[in-house]
DODO-431911 format. One record per atom (N, C-alpha, C): x, y, z; atom name; residue in three letters; residue number from 1. Coordinates in Angstrom, 3 decimals, decimal comma, padded with zeros to 6 digits, always signed. Example, Ala and Ser with C-alpha at 12.3 -4.5 7.8 and 13.67 -1.06 7.14 Angstrom:
<site east="+013,190" north="-005,690" up="+007,800" atom="N" type="ala" seq="1"/>
<site east="+012,300" north="-004,500" up="+007,800" atom="CA" type="ala" seq="1"/>
<site east="+013,200" north="-003,300" up="+007,800" atom="C" type="ala" seq="1"/>
<site east="+012,850" north="-002,250" up="+007,080" atom="N" type="ser" seq="2"/>
<site east="+013,670" north="-001,060" up="+007,140" atom="CA" type="ser" seq="2"/>
<site east="+012,900" north="+000,030" up="+007,870" atom="C" type="ser" seq="2"/>
This chain:
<site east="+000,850" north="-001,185" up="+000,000" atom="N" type="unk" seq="1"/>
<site east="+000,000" north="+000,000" up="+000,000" atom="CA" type="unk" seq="1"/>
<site east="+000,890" north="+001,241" up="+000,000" atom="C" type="unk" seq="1"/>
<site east="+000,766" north="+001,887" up="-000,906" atom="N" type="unk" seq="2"/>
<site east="+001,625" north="+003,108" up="-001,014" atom="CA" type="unk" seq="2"/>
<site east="+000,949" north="+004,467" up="-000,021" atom="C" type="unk" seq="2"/>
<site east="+001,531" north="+005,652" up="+000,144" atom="N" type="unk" seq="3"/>
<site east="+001,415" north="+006,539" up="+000,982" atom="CA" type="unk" seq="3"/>
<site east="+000,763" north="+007,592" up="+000,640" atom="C" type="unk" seq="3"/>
<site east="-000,397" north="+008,483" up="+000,738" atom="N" type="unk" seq="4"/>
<site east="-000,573" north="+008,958" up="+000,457" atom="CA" type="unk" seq="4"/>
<site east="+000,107" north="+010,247" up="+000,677" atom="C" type="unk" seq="4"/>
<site east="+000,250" north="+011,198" up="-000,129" atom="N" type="unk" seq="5"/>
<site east="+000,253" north="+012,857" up="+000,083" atom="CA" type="unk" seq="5"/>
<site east="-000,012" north="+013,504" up="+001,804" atom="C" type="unk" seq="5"/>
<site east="-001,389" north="+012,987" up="+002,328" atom="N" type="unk" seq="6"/>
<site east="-001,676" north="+013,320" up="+003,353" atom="CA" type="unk" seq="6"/>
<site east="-001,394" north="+012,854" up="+004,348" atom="C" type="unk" seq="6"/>
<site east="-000,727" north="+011,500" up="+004,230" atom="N" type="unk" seq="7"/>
<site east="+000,036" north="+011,073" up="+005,100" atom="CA" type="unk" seq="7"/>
<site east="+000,796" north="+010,917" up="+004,883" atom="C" type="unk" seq="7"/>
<site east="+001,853" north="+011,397" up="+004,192" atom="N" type="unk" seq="8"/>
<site east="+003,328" north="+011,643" up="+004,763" atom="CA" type="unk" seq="8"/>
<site east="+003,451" north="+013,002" up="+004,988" atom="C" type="unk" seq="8"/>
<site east="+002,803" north="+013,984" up="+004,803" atom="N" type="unk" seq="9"/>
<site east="+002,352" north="+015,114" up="+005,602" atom="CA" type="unk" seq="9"/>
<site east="+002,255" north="+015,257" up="+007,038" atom="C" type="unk" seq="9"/>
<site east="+001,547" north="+013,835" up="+007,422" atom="N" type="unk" seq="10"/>
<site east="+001,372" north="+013,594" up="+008,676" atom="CA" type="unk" seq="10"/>
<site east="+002,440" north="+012,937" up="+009,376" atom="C" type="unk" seq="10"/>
<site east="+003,478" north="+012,132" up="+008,573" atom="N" type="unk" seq="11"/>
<site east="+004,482" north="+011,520" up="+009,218" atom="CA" type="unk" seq="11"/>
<site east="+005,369" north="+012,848" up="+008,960" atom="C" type="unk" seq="11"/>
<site east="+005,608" north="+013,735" up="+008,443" atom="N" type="unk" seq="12"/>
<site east="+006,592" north="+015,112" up="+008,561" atom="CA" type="unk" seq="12"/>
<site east="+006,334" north="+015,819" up="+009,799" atom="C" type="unk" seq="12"/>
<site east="+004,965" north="+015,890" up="+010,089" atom="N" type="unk" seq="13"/>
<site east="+004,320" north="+016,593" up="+011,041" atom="CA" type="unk" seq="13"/>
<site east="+004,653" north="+015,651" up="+012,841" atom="C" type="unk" seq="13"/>
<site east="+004,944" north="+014,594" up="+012,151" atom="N" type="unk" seq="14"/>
<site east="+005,221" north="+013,708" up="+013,202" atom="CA" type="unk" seq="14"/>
<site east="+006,472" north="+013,836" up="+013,970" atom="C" type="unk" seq="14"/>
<site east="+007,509" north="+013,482" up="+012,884" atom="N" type="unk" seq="15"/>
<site east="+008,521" north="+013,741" up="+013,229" atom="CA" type="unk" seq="15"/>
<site east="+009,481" north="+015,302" up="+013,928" atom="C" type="unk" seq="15"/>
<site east="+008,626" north="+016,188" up="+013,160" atom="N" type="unk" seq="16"/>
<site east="+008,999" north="+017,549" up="+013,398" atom="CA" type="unk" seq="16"/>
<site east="+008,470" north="+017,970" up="+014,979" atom="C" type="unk" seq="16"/>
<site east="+007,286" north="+017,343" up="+015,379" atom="N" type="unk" seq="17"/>
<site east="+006,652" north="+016,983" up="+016,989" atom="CA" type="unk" seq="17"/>
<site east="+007,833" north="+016,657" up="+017,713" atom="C" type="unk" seq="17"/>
<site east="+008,443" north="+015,524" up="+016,851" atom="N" type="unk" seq="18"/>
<site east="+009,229" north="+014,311" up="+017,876" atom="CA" type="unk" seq="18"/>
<site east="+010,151" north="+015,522" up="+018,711" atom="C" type="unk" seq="18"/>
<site east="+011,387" north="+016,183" up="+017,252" atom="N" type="unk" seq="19"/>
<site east="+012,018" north="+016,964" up="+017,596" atom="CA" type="unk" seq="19"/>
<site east="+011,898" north="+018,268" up="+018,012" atom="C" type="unk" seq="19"/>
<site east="+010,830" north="+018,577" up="+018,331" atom="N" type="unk" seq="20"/>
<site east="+010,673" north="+019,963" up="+019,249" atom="CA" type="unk" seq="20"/>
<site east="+010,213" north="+019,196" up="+020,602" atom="C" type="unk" seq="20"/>
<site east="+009,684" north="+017,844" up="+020,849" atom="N" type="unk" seq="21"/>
<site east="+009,904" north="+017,202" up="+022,161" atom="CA" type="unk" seq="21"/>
<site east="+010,583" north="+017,454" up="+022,777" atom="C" type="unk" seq="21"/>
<site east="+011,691" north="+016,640" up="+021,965" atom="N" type="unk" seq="22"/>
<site east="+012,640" north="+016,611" up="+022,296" atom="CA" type="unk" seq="22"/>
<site east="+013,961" north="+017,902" up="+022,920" atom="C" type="unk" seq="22"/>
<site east="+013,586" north="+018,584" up="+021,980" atom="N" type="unk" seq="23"/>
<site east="+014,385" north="+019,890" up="+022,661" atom="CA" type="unk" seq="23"/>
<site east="+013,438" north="+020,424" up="+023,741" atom="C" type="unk" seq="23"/>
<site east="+012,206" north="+020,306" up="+023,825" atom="N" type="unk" seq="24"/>
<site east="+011,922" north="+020,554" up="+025,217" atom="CA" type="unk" seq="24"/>
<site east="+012,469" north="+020,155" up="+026,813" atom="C" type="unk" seq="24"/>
<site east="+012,286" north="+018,893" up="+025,985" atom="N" type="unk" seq="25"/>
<site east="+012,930" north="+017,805" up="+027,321" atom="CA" type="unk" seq="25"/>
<site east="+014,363" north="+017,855" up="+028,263" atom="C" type="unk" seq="25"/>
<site east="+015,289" north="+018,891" up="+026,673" atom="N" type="unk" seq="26"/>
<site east="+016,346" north="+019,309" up="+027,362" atom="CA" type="unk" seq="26"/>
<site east="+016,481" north="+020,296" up="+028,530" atom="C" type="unk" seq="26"/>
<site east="+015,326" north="+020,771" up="+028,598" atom="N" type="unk" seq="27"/>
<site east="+015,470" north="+021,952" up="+029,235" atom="CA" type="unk" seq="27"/>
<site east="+014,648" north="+021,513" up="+031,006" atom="C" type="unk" seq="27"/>
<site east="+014,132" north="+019,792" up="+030,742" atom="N" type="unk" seq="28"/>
<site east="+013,532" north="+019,562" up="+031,819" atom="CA" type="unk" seq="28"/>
<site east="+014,754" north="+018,754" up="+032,892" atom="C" type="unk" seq="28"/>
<site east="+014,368" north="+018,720" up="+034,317" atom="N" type="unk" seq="29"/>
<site east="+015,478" north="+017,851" up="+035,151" atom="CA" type="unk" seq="29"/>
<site east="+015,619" north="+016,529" up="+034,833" atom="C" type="unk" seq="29"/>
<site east="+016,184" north="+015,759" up="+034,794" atom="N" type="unk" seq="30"/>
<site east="+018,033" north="+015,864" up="+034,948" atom="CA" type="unk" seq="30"/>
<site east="+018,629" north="+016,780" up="+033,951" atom="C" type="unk" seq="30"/>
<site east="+018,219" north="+016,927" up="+032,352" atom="N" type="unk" seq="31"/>
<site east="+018,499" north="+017,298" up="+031,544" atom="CA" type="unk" seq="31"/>
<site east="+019,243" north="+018,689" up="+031,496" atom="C" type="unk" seq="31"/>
<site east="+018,136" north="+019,565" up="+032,240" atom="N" type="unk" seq="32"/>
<site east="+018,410" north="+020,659" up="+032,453" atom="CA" type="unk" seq="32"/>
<site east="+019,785" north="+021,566" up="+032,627" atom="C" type="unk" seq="32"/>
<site east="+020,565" north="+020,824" up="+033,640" atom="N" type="unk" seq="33"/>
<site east="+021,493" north="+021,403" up="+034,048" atom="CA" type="unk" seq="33"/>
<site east="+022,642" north="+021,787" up="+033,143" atom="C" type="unk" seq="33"/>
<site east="+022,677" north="+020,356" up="+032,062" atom="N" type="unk" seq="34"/>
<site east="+023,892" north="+020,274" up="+030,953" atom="CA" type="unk" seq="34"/>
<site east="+023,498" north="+021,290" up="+029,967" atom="C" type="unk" seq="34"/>
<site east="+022,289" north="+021,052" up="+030,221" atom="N" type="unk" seq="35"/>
<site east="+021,831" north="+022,124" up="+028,416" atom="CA" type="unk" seq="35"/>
<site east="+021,806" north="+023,934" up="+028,852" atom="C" type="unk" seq="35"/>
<site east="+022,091" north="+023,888" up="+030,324" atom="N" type="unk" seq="36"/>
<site east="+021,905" north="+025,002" up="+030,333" atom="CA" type="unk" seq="36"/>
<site east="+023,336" north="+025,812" up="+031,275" atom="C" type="unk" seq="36"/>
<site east="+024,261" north="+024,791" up="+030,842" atom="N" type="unk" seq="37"/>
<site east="+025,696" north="+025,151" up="+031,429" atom="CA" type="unk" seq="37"/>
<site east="+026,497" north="+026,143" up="+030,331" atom="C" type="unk" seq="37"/>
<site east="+025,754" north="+026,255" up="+028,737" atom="N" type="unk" seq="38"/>
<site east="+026,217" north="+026,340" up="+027,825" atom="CA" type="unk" seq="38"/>
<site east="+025,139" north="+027,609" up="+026,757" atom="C" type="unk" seq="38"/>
<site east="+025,535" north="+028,898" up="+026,851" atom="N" type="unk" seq="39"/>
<site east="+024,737" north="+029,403" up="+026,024" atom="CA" type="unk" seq="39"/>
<site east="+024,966" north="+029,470" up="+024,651" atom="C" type="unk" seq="39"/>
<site east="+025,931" north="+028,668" up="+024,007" atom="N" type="unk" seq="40"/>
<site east="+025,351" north="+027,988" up="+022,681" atom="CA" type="unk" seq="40"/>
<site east="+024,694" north="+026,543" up="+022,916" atom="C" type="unk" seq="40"/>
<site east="+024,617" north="+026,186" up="+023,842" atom="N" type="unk" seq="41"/>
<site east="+023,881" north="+024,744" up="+023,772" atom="CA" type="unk" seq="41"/>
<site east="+022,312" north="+025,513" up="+024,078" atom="C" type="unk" seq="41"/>
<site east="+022,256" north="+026,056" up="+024,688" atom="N" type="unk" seq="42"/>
<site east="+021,092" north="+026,982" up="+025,018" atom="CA" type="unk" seq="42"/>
<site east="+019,480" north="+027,297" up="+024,090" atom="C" type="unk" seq="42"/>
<site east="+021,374" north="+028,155" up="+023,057" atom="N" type="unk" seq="43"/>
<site east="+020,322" north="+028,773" up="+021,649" atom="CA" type="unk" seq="43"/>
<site east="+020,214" north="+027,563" up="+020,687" atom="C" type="unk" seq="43"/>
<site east="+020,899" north="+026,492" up="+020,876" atom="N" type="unk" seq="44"/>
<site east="+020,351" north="+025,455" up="+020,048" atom="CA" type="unk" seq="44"/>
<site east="+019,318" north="+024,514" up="+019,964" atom="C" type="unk" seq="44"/>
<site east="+019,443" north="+024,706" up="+021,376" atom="N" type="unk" seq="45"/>
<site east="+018,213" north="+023,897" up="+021,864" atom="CA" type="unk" seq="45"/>
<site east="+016,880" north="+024,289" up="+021,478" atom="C" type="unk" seq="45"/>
<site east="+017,090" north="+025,725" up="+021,837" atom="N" type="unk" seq="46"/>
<site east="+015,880" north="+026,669" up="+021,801" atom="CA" type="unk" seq="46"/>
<site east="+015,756" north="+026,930" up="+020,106" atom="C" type="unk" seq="46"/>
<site east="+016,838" north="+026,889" up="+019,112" atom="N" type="unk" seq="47"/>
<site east="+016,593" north="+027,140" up="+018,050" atom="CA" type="unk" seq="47"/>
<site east="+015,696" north="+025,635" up="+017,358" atom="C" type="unk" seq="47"/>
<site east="+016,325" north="+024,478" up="+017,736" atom="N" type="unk" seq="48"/>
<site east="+015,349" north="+023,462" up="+017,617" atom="CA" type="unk" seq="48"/>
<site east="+014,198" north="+023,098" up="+017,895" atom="C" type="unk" seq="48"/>
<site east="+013,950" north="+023,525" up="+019,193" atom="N" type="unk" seq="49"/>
<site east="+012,466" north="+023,731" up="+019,289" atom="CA" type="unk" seq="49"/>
<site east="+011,653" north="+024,467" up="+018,604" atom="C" type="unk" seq="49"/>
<site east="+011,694" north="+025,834" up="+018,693" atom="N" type="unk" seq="50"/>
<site east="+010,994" north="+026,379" up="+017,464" atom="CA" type="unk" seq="50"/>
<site east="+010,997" north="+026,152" up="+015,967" atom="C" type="unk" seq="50"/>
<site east="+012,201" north="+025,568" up="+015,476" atom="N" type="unk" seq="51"/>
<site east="+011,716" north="+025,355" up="+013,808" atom="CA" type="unk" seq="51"/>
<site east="+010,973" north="+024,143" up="+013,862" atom="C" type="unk" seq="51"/>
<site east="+011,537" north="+022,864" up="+015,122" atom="N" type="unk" seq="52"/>
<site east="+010,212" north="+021,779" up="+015,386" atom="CA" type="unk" seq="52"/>
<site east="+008,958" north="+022,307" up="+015,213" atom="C" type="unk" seq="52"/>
<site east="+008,753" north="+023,295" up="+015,861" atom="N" type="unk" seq="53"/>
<site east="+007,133" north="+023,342" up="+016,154" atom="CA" type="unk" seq="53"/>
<site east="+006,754" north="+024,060" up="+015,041" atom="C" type="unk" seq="53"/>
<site east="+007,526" north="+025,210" up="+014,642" atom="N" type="unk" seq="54"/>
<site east="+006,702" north="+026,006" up="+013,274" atom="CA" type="unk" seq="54"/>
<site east="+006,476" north="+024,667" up="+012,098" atom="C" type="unk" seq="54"/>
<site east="+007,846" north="+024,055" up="+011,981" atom="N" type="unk" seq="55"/>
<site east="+007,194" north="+022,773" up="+011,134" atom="CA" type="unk" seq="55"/>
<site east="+006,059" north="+021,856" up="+011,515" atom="C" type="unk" seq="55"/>
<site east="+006,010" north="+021,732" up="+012,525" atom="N" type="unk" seq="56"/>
<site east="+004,984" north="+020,411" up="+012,795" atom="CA" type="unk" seq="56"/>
<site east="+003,398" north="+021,097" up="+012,539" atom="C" type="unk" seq="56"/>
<site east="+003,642" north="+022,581" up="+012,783" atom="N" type="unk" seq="57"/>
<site east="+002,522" north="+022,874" up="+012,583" atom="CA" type="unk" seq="57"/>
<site east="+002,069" north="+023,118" up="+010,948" atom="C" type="unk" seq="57"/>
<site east="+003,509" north="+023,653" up="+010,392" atom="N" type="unk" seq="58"/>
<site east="+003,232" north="+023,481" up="+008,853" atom="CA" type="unk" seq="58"/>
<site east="+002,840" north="+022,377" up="+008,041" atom="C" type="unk" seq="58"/>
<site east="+003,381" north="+021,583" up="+008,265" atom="N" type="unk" seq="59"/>
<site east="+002,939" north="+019,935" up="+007,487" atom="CA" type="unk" seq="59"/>
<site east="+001,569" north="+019,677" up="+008,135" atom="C" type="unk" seq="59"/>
<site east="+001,363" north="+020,236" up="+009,503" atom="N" type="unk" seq="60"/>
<site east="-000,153" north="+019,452" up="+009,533" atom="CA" type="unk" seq="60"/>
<site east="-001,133" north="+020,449" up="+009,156" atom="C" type="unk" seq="60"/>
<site east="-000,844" north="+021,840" up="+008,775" atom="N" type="unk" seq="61"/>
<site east="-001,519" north="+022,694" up="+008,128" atom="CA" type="unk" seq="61"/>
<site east="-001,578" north="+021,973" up="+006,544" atom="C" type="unk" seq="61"/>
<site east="-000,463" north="+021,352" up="+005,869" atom="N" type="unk" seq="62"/>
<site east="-000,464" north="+020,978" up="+004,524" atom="CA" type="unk" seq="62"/>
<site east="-001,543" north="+019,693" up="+004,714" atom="C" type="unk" seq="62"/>
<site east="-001,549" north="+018,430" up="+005,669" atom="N" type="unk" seq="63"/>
<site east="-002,047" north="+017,062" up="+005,653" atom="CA" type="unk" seq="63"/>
<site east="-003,750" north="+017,752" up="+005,543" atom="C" type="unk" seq="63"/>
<site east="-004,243" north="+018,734" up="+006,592" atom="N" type="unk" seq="64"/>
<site east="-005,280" north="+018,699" up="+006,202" atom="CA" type="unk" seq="64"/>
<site east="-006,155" north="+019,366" up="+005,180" atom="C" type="unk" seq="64"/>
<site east="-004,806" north="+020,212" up="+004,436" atom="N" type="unk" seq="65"/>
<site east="-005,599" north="+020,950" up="+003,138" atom="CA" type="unk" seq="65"/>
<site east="-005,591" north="+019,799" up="+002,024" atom="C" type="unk" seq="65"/>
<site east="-004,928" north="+018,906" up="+002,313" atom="N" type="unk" seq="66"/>
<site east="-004,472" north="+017,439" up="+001,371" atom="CA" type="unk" seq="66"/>
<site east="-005,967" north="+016,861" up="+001,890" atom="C" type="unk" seq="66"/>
<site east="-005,952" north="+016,809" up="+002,974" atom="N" type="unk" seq="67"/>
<site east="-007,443" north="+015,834" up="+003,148" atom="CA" type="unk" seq="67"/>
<site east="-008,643" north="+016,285" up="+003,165" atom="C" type="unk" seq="67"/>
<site east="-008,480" north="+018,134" up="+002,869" atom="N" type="unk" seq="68"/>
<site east="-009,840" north="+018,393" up="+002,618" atom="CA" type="unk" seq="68"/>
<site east="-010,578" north="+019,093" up="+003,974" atom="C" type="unk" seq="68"/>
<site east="-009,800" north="+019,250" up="+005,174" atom="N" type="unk" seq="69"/>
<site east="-010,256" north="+019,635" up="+006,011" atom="CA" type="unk" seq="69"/>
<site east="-010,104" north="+021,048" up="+006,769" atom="C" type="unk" seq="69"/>
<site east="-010,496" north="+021,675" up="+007,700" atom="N" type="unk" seq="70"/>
<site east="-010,478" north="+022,752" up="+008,236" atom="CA" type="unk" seq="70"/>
<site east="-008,949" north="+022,698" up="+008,624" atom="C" type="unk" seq="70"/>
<site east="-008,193" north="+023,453" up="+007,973" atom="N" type="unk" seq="71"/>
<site east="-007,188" north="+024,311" up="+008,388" atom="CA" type="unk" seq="71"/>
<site east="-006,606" north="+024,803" up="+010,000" atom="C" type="unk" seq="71"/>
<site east="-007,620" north="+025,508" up="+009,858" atom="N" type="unk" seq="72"/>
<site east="-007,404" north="+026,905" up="+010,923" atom="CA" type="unk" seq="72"/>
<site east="-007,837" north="+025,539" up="+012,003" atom="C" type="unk" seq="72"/>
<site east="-008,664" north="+024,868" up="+011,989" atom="N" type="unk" seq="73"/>
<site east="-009,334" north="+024,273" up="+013,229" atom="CA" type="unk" seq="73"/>
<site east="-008,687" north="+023,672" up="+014,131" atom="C" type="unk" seq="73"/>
<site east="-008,059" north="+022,795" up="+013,087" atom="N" type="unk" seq="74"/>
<site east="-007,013" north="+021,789" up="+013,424" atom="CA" type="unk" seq="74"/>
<site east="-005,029" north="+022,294" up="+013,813" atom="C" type="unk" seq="74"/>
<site east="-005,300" north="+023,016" up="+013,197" atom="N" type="unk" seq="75"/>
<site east="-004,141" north="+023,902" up="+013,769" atom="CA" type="unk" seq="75"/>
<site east="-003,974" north="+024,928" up="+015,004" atom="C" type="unk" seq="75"/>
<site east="-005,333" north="+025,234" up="+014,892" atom="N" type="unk" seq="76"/>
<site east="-005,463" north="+025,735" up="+016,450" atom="CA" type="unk" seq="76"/>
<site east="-005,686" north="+024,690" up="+017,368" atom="C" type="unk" seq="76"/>
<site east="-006,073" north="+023,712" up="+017,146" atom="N" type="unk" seq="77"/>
<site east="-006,027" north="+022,648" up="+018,469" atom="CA" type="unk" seq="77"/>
<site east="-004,866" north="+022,461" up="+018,990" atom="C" type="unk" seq="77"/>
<site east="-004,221" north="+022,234" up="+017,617" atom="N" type="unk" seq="78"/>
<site east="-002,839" north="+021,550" up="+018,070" atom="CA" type="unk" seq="78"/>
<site east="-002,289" north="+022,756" up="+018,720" atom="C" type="unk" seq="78"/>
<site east="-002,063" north="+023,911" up="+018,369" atom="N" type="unk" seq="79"/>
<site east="-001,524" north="+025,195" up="+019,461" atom="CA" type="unk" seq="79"/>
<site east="-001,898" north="+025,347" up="+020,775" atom="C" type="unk" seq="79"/>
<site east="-003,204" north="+025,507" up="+020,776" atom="N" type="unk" seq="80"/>
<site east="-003,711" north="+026,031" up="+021,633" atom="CA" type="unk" seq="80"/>
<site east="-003,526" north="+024,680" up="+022,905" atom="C" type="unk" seq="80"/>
<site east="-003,359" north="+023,921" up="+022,422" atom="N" type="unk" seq="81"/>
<site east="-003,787" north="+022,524" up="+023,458" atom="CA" type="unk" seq="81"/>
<site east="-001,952" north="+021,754" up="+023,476" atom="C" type="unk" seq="81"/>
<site east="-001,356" north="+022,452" up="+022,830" atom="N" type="unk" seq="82"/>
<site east="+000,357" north="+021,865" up="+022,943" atom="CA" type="unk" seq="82"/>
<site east="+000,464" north="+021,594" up="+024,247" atom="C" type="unk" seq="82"/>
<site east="+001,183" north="+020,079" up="+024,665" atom="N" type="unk" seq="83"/>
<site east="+001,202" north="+019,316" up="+022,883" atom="CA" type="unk" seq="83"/>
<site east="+000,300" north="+018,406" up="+023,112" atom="C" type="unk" seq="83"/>
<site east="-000,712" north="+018,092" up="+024,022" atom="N" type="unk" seq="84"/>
<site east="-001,663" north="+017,222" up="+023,992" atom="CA" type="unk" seq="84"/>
<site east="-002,600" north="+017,345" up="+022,789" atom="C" type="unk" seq="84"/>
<site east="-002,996" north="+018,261" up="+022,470" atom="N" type="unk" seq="85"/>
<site east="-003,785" north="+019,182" up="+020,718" atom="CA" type="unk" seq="85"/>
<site east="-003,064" north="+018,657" up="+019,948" atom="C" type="unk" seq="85"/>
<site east="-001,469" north="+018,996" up="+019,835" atom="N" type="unk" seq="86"/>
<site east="-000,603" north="+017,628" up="+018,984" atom="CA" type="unk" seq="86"/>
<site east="-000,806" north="+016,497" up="+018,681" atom="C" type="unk" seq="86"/>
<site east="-000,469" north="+015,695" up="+019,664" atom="N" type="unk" seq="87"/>
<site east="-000,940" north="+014,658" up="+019,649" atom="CA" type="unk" seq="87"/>
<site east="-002,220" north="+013,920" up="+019,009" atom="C" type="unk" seq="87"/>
<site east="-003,296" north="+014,851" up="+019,955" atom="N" type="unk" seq="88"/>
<site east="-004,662" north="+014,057" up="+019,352" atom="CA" type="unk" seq="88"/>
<site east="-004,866" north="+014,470" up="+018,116" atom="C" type="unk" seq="88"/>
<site east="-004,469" north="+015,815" up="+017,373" atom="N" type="unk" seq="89"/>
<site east="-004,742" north="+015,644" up="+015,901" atom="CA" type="unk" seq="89"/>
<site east="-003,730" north="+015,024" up="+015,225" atom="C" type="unk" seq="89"/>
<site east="-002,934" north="+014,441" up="+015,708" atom="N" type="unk" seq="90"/>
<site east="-002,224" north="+013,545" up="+014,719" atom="CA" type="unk" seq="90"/>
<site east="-002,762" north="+012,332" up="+014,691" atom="C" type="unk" seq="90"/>
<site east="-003,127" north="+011,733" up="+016,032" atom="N" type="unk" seq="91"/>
<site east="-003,934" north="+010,608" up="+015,862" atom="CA" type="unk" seq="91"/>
<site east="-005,365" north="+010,719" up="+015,126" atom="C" type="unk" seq="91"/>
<site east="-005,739" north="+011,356" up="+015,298" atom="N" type="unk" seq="92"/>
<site east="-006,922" north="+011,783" up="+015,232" atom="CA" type="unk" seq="92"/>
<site east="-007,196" north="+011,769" up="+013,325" atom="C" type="unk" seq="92"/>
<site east="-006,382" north="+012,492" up="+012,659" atom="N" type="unk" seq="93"/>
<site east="-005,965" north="+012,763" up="+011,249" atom="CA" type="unk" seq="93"/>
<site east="-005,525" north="+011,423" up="+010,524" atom="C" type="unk" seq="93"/>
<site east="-004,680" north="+010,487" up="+011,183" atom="N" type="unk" seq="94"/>
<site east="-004,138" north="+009,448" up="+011,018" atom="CA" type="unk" seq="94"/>
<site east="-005,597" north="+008,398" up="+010,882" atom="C" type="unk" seq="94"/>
<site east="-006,278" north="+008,705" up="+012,031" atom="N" type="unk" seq="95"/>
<site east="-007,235" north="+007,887" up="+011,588" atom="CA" type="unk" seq="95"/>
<site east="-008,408" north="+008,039" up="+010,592" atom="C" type="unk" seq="95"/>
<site east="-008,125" north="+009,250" up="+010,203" atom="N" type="unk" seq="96"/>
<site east="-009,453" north="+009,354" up="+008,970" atom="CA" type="unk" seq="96"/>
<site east="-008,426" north="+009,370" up="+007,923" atom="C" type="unk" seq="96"/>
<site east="-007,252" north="+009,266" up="+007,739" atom="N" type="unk" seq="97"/>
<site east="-007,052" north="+009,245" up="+006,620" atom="CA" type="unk" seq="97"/>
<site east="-006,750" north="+007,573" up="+005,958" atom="C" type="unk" seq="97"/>
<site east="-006,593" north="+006,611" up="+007,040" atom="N" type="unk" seq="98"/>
<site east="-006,882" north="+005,174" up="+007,049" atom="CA" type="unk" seq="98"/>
<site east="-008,429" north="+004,838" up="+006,838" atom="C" type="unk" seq="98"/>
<site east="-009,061" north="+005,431" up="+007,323" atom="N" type="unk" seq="99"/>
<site east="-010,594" north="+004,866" up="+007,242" atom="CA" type="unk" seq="99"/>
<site east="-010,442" north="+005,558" up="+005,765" atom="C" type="unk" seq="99"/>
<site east="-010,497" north="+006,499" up="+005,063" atom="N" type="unk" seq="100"/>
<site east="-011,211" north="+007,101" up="+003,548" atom="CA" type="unk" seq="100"/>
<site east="-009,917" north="+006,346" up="+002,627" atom="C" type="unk" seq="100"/>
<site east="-008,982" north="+005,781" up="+003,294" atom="N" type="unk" seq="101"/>
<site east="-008,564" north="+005,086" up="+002,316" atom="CA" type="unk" seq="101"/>
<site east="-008,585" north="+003,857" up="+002,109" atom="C" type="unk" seq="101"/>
<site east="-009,305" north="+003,041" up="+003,281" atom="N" type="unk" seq="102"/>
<site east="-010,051" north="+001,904" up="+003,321" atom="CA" type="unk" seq="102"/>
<site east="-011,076" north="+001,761" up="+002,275" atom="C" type="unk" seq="102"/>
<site east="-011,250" north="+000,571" up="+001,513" atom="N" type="unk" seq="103"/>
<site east="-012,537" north="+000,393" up="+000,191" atom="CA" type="unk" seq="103"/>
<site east="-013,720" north="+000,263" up="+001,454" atom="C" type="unk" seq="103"/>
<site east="-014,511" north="+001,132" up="+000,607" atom="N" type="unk" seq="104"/>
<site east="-015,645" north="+001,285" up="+000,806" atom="CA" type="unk" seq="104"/>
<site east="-016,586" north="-000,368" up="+000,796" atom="C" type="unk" seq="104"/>
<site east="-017,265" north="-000,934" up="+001,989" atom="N" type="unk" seq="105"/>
<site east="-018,088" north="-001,842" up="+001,517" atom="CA" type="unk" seq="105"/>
<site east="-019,257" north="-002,319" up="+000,533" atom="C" type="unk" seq="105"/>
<site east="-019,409" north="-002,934" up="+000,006" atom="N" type="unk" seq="106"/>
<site east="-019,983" north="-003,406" up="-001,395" atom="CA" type="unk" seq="106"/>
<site east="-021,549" north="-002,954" up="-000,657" atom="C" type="unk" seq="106"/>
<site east="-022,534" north="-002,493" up="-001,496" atom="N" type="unk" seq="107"/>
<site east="-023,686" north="-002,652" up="-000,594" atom="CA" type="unk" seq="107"/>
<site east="-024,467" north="-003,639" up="-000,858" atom="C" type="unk" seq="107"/>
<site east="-025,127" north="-003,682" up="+000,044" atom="N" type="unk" seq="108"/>
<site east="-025,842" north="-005,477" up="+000,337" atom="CA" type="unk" seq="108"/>
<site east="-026,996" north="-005,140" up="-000,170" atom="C" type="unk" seq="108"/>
<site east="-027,387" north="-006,112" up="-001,605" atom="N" type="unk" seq="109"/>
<site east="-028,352" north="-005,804" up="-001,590" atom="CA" type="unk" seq="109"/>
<site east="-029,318" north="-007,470" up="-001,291" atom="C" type="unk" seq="109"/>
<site east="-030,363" north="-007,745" up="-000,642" atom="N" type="unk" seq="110"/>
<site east="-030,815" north="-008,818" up="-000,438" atom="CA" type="unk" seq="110"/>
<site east="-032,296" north="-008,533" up="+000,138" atom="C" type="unk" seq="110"/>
């Protein structure tokens, strides 16, 4: 089964999540202390996080103009609700774009 457009939109959007996590995480304890012994480790951290997140939000701004859906809606969830809003519209997206690419059942006629 090949990939659609809208989902690898969604796996860009995924990954770009992972890594603004991730630079969050640096900044949490134990982590904290190393990443912040260093103000170029600092601005890198911090520079990774933000192009993470402006991307994650860009690709999932692209997955749902690919799938046809509200834009603004879904992109404000994911903001407004970071990163739990993340999350669930990725799952959330992931799963309608498996169900509409699932064949439709034959209808019964009897």
């Amino acid at each position: 089964m090949t990939e659609t457009p809208a989902q690898r939109a969604l796996t860009a959007a995924t990954v770009s999540l992972a890594l603004a996590l991730v630079g969050i995480a640096m900044f949490l304890p134990p982590l904290a202390a190393r990443t912040l012994d260093s103000d170029l480790r600092i601005v890198a951290t911090a520079l990774a996080v933000a192009v993470g997140l402006l991307l994650h939000w860009v690709f999932l701004a692209i997955a749902t103009q690919r799938m046809g859906r509200s834009t603004g809606g879904w992109v404000g969830l994911s903001v407004l609700l970071f990163p739990i809003g993340s999350v669930a519209s990725l799952v959330l997206l992931g799963w309608f774009t498996h169900d509409s690419a699932a064949p439709a059942p034959a209808p019964h006629h009897g």
